[in-house]
Backbone as a ProteinNet text record, in pm:
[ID]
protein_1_A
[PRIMARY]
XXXXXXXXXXXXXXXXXXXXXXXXXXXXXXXXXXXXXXXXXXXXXXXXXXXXXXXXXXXXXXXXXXXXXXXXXXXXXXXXXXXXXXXXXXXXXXXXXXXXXXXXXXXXXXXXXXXXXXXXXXXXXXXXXXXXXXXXXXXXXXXXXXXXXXXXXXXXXXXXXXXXXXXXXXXXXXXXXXXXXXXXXXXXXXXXXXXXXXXXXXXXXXXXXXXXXXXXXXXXXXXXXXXXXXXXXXXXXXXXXXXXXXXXXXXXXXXXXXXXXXXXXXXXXXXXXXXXXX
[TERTIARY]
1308.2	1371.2	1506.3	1552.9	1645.2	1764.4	1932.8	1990.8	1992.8	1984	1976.9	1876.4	1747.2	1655.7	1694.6	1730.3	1840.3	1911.1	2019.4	2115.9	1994.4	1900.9	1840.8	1767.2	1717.2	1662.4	1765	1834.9	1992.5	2011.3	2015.9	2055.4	1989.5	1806.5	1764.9	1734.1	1725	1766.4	1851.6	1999.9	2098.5	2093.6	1998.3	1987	1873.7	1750.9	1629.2	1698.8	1816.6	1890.2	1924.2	2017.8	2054.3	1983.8	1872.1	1790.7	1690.5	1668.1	1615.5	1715.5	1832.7	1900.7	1943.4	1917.9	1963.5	1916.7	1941.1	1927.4	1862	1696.3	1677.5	1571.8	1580.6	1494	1438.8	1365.6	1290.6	1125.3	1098.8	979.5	994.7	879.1	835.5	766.7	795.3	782.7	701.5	593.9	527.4	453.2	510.9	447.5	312.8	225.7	93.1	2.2	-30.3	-55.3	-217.3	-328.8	-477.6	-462.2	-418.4	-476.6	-373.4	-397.6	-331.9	-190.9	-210.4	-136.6	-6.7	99.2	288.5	230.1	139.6	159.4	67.2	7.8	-89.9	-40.3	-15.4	19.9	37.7	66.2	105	186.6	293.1	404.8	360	338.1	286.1	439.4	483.7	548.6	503.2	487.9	423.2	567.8	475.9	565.8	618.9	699.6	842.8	721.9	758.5	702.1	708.1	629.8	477.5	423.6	346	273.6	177.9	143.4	66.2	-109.1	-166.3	-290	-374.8	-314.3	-330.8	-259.9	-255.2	-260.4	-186.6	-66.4	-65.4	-37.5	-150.8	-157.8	-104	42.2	97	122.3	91.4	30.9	161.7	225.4	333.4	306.6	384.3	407.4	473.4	519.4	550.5	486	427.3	336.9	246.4	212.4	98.4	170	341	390.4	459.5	512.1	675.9	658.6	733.7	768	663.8	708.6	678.8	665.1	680	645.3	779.3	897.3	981.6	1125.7	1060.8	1141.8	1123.9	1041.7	946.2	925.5	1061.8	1018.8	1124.3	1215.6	1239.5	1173.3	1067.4	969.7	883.8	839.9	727.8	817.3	1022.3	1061.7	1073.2	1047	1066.2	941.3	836.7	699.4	726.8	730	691.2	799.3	945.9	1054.9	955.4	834.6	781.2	666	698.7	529.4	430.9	441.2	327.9	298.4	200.1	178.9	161.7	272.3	258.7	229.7	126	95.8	129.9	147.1	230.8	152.7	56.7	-23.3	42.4	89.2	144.7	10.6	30.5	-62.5	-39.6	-97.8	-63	-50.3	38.8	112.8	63.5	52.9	30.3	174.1	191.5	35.3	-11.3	19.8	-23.3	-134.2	-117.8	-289.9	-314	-453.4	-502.5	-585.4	-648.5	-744.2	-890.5	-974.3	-934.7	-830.3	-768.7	-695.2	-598	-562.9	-496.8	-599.6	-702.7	-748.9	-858.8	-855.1	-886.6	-810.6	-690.1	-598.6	-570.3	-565.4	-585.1	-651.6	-805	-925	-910.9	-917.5	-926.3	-765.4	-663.4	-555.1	-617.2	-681.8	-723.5	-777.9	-889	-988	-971	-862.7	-769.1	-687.8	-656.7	-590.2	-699.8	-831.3	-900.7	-943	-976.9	-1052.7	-937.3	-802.6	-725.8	-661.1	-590.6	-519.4	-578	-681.5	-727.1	-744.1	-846.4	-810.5	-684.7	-548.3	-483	-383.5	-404.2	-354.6	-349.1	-448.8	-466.6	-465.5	-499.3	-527.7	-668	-682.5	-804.1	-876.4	-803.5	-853.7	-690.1	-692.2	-582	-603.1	-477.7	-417	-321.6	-417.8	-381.9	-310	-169.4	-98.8	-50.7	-95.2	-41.8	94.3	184.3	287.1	289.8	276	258.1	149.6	145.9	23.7	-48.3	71.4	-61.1	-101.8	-150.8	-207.5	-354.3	-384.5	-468.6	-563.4	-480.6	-562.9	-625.2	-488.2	-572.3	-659.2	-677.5	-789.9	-902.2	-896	-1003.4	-1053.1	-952	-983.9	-1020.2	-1033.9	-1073.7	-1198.8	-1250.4	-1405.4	-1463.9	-1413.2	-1514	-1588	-1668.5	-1826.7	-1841.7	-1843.1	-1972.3	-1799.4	-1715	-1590.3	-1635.6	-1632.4	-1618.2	-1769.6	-1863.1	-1955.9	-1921.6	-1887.9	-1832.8	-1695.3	-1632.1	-1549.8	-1588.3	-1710.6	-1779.7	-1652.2	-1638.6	-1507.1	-1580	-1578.6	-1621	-1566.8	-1613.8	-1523.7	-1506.4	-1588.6	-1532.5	-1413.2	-1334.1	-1208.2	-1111.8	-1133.2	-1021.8	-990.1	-899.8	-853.7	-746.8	-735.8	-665	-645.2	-627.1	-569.5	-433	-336.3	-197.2	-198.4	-176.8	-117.1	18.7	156.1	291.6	285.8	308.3	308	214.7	96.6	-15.5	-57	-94.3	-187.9	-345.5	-389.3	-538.8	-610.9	-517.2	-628.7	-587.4	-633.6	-593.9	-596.6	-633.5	-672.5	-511.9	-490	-366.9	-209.5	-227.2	-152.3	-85.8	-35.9	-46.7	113.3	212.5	340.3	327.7	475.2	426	474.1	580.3	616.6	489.5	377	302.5	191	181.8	88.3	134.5	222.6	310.3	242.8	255.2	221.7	36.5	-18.1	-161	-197	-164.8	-224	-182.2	-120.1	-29.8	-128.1	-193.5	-284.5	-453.1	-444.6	-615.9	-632.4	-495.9	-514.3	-560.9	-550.3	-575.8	-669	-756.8	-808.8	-972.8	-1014.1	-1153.6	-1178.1	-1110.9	-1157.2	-1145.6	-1028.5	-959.2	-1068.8	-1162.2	-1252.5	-1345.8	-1376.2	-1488.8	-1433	-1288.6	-1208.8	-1123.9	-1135.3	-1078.7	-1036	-928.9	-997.1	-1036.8	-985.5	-1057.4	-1242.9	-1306.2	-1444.8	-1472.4	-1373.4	-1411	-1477.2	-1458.6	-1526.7	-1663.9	-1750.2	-1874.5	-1972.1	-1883.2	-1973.2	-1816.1	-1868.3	-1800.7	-1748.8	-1567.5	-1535.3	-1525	-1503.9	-1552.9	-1352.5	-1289.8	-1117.1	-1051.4	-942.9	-853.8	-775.6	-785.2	-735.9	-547.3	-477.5	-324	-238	-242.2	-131.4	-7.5	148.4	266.2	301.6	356.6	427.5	546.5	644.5	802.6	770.2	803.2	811	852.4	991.3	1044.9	959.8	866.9	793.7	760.1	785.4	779.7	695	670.3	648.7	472.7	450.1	305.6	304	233.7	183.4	185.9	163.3	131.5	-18.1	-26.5	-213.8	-313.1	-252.5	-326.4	-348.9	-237.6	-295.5	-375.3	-358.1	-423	-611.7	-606.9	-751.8	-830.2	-714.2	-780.3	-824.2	-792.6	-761.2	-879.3	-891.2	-1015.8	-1135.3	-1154.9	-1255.8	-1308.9	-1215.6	-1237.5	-1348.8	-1254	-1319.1	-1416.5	-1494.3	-1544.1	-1716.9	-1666.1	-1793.3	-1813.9	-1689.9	-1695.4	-1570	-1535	-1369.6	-1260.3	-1202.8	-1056.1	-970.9	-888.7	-786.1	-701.7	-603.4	-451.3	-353.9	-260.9	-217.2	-10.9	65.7	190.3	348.9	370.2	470.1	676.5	640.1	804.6	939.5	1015.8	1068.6	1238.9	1235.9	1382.4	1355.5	1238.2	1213.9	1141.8	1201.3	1148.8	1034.4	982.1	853.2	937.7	987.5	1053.8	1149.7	1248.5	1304.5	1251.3	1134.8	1054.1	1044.6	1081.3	1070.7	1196.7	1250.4	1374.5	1331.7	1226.7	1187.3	1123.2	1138.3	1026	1164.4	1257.4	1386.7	1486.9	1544.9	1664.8	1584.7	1636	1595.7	1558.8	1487.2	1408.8	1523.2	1466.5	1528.9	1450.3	1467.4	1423.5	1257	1250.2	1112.4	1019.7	1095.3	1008.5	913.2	942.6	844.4	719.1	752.3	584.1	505.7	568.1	444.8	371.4	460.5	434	333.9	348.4	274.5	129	139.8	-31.6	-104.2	30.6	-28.1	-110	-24.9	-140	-228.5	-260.2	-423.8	-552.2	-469.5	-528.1	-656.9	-564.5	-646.8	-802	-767.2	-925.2	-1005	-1076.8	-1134.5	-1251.7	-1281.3	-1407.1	-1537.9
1540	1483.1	1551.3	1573.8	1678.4	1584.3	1597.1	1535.7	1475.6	1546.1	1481.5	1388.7	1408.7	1254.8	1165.1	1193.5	1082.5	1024.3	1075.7	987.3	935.5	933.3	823.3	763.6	783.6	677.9	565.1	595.8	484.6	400.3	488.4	443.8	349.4	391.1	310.1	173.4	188.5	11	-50.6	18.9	-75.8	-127.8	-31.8	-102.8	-222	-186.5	-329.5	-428.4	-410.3	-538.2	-623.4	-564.3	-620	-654.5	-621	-727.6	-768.1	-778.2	-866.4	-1008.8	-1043.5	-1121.8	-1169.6	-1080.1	-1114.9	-1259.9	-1352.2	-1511.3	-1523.7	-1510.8	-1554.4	-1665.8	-1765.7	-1864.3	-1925.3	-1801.7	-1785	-1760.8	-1751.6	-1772.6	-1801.5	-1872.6	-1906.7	-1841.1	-1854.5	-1767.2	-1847	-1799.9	-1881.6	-1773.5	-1824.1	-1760.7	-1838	-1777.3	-1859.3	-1762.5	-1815.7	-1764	-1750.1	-1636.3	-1670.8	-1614.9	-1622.9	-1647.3	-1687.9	-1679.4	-1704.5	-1644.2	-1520.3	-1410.6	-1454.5	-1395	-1401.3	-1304.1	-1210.4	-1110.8	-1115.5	-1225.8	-1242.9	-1378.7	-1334.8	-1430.6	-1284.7	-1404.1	-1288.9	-1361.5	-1294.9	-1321.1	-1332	-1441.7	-1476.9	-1486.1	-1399.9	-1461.6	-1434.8	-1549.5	-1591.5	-1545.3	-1480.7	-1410	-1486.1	-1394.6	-1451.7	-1501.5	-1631.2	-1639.5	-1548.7	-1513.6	-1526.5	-1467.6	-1520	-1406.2	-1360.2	-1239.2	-1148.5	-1179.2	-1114.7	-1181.9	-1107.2	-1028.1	-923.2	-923.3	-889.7	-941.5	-804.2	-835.8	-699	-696.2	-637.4	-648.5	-544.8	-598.3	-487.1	-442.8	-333.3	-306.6	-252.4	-277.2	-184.4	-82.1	64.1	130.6	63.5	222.4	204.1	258	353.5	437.7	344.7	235.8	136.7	75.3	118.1	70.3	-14.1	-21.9	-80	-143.3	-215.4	-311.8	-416.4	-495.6	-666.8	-688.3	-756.4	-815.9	-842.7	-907.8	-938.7	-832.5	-721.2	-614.1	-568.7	-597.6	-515.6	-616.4	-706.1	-808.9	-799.9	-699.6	-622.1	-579	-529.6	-454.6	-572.8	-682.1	-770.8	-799.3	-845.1	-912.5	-829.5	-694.7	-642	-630.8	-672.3	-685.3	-822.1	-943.5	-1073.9	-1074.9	-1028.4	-1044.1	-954.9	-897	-837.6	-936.3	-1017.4	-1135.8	-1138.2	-1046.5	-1011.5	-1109.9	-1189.4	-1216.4	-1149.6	-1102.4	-1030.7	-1041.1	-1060.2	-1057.9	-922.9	-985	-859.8	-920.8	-891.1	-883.2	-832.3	-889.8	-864	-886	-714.9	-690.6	-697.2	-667.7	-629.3	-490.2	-454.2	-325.7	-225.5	-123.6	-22.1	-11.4	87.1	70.8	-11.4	-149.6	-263.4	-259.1	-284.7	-283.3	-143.8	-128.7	-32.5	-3	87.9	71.7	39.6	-76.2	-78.9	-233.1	-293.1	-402.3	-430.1	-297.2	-318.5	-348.7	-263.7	-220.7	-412.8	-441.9	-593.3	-675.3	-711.7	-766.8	-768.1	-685.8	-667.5	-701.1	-677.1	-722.5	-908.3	-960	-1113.5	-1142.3	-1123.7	-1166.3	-1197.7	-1058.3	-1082	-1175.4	-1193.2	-1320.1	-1397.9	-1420.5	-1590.8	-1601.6	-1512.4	-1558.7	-1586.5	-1491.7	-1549.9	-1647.1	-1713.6	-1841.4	-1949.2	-1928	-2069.6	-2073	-1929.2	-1984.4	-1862.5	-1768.7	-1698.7	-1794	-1901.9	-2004.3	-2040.6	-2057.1	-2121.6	-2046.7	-1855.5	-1750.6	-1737.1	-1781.2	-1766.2	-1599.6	-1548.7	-1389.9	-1347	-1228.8	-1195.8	-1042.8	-967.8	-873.7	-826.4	-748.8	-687.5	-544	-504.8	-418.8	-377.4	-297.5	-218.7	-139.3	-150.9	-40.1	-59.6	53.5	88.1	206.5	197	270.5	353.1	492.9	506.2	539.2	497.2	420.2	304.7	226.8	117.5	159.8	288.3	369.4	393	430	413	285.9	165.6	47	25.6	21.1	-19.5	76.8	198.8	305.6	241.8	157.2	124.7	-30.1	-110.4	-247.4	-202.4	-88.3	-123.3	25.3	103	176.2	140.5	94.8	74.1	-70.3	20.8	-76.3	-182.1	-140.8	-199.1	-348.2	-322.4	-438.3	-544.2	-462.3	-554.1	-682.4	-590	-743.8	-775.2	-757.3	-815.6	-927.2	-927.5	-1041.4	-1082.1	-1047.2	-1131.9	-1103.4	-954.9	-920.9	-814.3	-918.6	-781.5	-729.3	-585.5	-491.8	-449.4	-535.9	-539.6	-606.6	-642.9	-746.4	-671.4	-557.2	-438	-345.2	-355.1	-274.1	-129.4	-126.4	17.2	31.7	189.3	180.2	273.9	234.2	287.8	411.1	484.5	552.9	578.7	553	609.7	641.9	786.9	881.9	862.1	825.9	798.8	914.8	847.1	880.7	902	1006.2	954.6	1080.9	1219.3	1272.3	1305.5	1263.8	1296.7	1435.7	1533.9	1627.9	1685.1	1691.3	1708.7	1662.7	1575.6	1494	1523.6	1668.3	1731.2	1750.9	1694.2	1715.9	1677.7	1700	1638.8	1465.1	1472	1346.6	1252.6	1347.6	1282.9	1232.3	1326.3	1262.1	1198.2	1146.3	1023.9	914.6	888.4	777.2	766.9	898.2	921.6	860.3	909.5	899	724.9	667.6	565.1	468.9	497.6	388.1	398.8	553.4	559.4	553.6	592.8	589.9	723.7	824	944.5	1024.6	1134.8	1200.6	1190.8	1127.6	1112.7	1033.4	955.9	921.4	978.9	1073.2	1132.7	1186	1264.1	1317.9	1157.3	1055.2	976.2	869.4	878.4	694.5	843.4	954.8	986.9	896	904	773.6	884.2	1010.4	1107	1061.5	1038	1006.2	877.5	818.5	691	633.9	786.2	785.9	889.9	759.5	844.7	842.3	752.8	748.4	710.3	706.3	739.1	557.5	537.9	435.2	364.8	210.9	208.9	166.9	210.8	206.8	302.8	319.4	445.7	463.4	562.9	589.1	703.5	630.7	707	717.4	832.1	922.5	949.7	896.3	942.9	970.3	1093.9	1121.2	1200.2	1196.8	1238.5	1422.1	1523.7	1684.5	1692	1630.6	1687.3	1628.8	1506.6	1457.5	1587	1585.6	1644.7	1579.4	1465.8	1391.7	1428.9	1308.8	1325.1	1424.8	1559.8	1664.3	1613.7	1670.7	1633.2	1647.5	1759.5	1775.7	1693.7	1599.5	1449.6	1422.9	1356.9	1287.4	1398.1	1507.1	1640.8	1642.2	1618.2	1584	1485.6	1367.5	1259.8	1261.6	1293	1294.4	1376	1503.8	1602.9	1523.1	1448.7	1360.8	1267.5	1232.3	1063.1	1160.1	1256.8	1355.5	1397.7	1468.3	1539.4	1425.8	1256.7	1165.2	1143.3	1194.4	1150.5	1065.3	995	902.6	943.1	861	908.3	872.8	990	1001.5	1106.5	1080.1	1188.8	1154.6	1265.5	1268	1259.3	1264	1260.1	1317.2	1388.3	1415	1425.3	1318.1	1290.9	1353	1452.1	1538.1	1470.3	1522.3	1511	1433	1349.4	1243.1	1293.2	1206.3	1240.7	1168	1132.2	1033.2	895.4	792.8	717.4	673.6	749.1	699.1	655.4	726.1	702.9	544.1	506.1	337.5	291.6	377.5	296.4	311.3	348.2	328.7	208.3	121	-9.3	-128	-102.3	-207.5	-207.7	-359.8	-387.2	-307.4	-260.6	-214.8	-109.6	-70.7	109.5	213.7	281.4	441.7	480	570	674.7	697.4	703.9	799.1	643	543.4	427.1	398.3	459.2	418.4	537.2	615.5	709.9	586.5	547.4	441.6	313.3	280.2	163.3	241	382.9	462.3	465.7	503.3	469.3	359	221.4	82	82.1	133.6	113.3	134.4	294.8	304.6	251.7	140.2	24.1	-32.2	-33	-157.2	-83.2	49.2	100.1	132.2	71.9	119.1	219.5	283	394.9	289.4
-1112.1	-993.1	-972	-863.5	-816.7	-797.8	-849.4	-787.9	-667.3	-531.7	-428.5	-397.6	-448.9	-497.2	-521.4	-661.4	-726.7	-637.4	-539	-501.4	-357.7	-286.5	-205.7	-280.9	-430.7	-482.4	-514.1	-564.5	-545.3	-473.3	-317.8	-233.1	-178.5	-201.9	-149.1	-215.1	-345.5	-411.3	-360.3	-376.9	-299.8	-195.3	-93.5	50.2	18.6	-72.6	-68.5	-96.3	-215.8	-260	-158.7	-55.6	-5.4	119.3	204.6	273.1	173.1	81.9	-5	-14.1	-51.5	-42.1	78	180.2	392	394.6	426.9	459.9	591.6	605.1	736.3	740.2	819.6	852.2	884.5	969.6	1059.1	1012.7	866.9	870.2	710.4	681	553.8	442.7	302.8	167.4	119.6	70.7	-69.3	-179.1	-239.9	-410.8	-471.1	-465.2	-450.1	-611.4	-679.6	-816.3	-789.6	-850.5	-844	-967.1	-1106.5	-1225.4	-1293.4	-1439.8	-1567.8	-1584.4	-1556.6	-1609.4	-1522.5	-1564.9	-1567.3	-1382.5	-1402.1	-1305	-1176.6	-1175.7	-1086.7	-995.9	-929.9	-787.6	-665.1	-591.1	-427.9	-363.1	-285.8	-210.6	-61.2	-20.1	162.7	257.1	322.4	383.3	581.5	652.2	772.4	830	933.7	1082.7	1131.5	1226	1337.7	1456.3	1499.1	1621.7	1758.2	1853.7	1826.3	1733	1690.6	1554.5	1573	1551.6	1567.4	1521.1	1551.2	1490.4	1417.3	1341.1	1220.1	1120.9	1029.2	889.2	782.1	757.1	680.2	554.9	469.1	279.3	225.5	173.4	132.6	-16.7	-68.5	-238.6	-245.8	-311.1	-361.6	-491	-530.5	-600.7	-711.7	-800.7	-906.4	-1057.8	-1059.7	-1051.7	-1184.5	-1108.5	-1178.4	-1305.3	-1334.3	-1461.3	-1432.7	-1300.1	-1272.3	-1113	-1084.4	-921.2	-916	-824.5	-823.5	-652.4	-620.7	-478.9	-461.1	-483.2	-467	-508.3	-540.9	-502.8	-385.1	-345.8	-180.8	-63	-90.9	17.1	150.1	154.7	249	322.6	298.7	392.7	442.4	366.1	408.1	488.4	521.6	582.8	712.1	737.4	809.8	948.2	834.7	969.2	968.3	901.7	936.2	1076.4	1114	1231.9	1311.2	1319.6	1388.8	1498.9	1352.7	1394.3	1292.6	1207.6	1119.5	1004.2	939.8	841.6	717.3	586.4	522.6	440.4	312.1	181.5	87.1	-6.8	-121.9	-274.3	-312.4	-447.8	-535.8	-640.1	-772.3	-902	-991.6	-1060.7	-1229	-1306	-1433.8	-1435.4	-1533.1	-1518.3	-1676.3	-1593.1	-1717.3	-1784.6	-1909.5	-2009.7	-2116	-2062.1	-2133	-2128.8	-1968	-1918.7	-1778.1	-1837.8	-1791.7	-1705.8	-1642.4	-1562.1	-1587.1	-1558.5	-1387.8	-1357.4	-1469.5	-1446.3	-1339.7	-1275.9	-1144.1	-1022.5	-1052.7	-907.6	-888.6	-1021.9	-1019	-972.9	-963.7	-977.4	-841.8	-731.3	-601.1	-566.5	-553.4	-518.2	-558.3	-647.6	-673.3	-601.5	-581	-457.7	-355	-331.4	-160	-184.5	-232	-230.7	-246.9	-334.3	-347.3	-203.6	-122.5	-44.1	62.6	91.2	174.7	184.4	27.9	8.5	75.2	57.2	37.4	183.1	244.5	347.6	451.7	421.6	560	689.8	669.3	777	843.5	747.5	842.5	873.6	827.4	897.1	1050.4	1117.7	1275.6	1311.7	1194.9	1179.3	1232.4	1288.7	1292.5	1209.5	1182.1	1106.7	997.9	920.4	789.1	812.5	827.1	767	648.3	568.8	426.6	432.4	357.7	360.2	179.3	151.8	-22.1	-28.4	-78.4	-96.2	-249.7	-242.6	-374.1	-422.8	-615.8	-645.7	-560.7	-528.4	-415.5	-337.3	-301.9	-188	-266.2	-364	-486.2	-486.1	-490.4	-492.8	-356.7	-271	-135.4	-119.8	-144.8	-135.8	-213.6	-300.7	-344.1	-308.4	-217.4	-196.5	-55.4	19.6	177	129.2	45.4	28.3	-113.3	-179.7	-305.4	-228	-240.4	-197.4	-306.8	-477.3	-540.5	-550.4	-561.6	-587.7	-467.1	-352.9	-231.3	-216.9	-299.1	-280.6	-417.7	-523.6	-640.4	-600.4	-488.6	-444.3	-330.4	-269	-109.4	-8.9	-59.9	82.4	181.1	292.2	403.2	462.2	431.2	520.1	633.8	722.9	852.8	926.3	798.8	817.4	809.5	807.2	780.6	928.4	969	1107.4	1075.8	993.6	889.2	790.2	773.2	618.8	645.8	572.4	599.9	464.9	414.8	278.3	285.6	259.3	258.2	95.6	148.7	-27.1	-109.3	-48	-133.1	-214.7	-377.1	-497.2	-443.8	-360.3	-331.3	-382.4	-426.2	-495.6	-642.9	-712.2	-884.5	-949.8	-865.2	-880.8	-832.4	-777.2	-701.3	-744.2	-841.3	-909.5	-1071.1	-1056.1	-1214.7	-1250.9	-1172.9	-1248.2	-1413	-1461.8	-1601.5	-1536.7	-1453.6	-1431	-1369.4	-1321	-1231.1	-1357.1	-1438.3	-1579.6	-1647.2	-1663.5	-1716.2	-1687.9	-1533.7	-1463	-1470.8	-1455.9	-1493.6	-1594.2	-1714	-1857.3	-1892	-1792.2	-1883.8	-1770.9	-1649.4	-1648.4	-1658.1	-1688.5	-1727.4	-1887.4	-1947.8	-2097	-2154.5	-2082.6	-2100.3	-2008.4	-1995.1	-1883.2	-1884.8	-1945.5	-1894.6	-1849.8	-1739.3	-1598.7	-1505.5	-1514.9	-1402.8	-1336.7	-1319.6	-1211.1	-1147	-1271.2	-1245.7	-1096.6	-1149.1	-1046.4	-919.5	-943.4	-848.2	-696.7	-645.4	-524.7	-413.7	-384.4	-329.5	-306	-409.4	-434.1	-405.8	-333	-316.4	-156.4	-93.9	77.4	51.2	60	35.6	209.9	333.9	462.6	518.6	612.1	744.1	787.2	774.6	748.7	911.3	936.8	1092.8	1121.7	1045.8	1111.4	1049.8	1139	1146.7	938.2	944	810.9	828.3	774.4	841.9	731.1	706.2	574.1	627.8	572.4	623.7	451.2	514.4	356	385.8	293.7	302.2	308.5	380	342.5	247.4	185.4	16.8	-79.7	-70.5	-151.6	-293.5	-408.4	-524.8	-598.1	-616.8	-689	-655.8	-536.8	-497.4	-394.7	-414.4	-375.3	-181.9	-71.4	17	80.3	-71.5	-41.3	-69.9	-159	-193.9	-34.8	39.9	158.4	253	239.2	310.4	290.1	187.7	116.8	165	111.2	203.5	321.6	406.7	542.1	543.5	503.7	524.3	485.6	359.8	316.3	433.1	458.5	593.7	703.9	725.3	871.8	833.5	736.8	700.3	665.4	659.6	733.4	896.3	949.5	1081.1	1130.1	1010.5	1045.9	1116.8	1180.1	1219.1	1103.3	1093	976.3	1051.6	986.1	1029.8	924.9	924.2	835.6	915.5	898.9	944.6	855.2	865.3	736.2	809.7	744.3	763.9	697.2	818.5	794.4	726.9	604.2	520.3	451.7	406.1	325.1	192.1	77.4	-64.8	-77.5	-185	-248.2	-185.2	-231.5	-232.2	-101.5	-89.7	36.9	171.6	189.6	317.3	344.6	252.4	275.1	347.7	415	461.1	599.4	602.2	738.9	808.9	709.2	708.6	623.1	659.6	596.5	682.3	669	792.6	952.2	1026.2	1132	1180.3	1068.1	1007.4	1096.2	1120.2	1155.3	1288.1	1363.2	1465.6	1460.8	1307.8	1258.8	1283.9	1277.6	1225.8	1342.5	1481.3	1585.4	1594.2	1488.7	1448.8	1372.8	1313.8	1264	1350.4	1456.4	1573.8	1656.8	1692.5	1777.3	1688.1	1559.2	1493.8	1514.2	1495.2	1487.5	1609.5	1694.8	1865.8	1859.1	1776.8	1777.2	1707.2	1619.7	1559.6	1623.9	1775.4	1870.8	1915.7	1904.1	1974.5	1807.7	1781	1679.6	1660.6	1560.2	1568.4	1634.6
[MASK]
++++++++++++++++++++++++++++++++++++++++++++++++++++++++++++++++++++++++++++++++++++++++++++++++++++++++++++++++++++++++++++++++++++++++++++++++++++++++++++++++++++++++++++++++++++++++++++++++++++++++++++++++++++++++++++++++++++++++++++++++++++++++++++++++++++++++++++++++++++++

């Protein structure tokens, strides 16, 4: 990581801190638990009136070792003043635990949240957006087929998939910093070709698939989301890819905190194309 990394990774904690702590009360928080574990609950917090009638599940990063929901509730606070209903799934963390204990841990959220309050969401379809590694899971909670009837989730309830700096091809993923985060949630490399999430679009998906990733990004390659994107098309999907100019791995998130930036209405311009689906 390059000094000047360093100082917007800084920067940008200090800024989550502080709309993380912003006092608004205008919509409601609940911490809602679906198992045992210290790490399994999800963070609901319900939109600014009017509220929207889409749904947005947001996976956070951390490269499967590190972050919580309530480090990342800046951003949920930033769509709910939108209208949005935001969920934030908190997982067990490598390398305690390993794969596939995350990509579980997501999958049974959703489903605890569908079972208990999808009804009194007044939602009609979700949007997935994974940051990161959570670009990884949600890659695998909106195309892994054999999970989705393993939790009676249908996937026609899905109206996108977002990736910011997404993990989606493993192949692509070879820093030593980037095998750190690798080895520490597969437990070493003989999964790496099998869970690729690259391999996880085997037909042609029926909603828009949308990669934004930072140009300085070092960390995750930009050919990961490049791949992806070719994969989606290459069944027939709409996919695109977007690369946001001056942004590292990490900072790109300040586009989605307090009252984002300039760049932040490239992402409102995708949301539109939400509405026409394949």
């Amino acid at each position: 990581m390059t000094f000047d990394e360093k100082l917007t990774v800084l920067a940008l904690g200090v800024r989550m801190m502080i709309w993380n702590k912003y006092k608004d009360n205008e919509y409601k928080i609940h911490k809602v638990k679906y198992g045992h574990n210290h790490r399994k609950y999800t963070l609901i917090l319900e939109g600014h009136k009017p509220k929207k009638r889409t749904l947005i599940y947001f996976i956070h990063g951390g490269g499967w070792m590190s972050g919580n929901p309530f480090f990342f509730k800046a951003i949920a606070k930033f769509f709910a003043k939108k209208g949005y209903t935001v969920v934030l799934p908190a997982y067990r963390l490598a390398p305690k635990y390993k794969y596939p204990c995350q990509i579980e841990d997501v999958f049974l959220g959703f489903q605890d949240f569908l079972e208990k309050y999808w009804h009194m969401s007044n939602c009609d379809d979700v949007i997935v957006i994974g940051f990161s590694a959570g670009s990884e899971l949600g890659a695998n909670l909106v195309f892994n087929k054999k999970l989705q009837e393993r939790y009676e989730i249908d996937p026609s309830i899905f109206k996108a998939f977002f990736a910011i700096s997404g993990v989606l091809d493993f192949s692509k993923f070879t820093s030593k910093r980037a095998q750190k985060y690798l080895n520490g949630y597969l437990g070493g490399t003989k999964y790496e070709g099998k869970v690729n999430p690259l391999n996880l679009v085997t037909e042609k998906p029926e909603f828009p698939v949308f990669c934004l990733h930072g140009d300085l990004d070092e960390l995750v390659p930009k050919e990961c989301a490049y791949n992806f994107v070719e994969r989606v098309r290459g069944f027939g999907g709409n996919a695109d890819i977007t690369l946001i100019k001056e942004k590292y791995h990490s900072n790109i998130l300040n586009l989605w905190i307090g009252h984002g930036e300039e760049d932040t209405n490239i992402f409102f311009d995708l949301l539109k194309k939400c509405d026409n689906k394949n």
